[in-house]
C-alpha positions in Angstrom: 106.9 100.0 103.5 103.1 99.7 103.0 100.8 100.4 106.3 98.2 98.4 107.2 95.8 99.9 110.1 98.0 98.6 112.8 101.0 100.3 111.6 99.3 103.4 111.2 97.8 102.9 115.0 101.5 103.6 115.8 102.1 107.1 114.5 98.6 108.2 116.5 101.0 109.6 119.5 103.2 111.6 117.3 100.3 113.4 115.4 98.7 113.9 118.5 101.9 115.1 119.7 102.2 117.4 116.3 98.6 118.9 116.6 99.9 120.0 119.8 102.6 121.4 119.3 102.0 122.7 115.8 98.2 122.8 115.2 98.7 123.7 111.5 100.7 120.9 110.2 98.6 117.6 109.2 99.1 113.9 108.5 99.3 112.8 105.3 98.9 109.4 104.0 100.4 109.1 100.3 101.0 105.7 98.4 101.5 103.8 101.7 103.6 106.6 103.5 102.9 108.7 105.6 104.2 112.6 105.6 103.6 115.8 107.9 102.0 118.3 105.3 103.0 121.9 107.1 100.9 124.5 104.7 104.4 126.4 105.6 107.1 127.7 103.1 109.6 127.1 105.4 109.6 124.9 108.8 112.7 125.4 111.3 114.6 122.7 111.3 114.3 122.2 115.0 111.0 122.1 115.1 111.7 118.7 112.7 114.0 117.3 114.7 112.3 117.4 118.1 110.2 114.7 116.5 112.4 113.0 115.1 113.9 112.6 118.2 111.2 112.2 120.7 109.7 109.5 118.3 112.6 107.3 117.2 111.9 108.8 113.7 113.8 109.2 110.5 112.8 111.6 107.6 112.6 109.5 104.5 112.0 112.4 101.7 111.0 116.8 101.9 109.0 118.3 99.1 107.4 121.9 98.7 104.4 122.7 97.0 104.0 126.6 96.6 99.9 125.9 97.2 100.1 123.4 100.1 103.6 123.9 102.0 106.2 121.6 102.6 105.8 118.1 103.2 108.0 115.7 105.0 107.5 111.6 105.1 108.3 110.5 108.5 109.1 106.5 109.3 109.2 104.5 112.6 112.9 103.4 113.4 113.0 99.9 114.5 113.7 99.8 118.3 116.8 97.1 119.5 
């Protein structure tokens, strides 16, 4: 999936909602995806998952960088 501005509109209330609640983690916008970048080198999985769930999100891919932290791509699930 490839964001246009519109799309990306969309994920303002969960990164506003992130910044609250996690000032330290950022968003990240790679190749068309976006991630939460954590500068963490490990995140509580329940910190993840209260997300996920508040936002109708799924978690499409986790990497860790030992310099910037773990990132995580996050992506809309399509509401029926």
């Amino acid at each position: 999936m490839n964001l246009n501005e519109k799309n990306l509109e969309e994920y303002d209330e969960i990164f506003d909602f992130i910044v609250s609640n996690h000032p330290d983690w950022e968003k990240l916008i790679t190749d068309g995806h976006v991630k939460v970048k954590t500068n963490q080198d490990k995140v509580q999985f329940i910190h993840i998952e209260q997300i996920t769930q508040k936002f109708n999100l799924r978690i499409t891919d986790i990497s860790y960088s030992d310099y910037y932290g773990i990132f995580f791509g996050i992506e809309k699930l399509e509401t029926i």
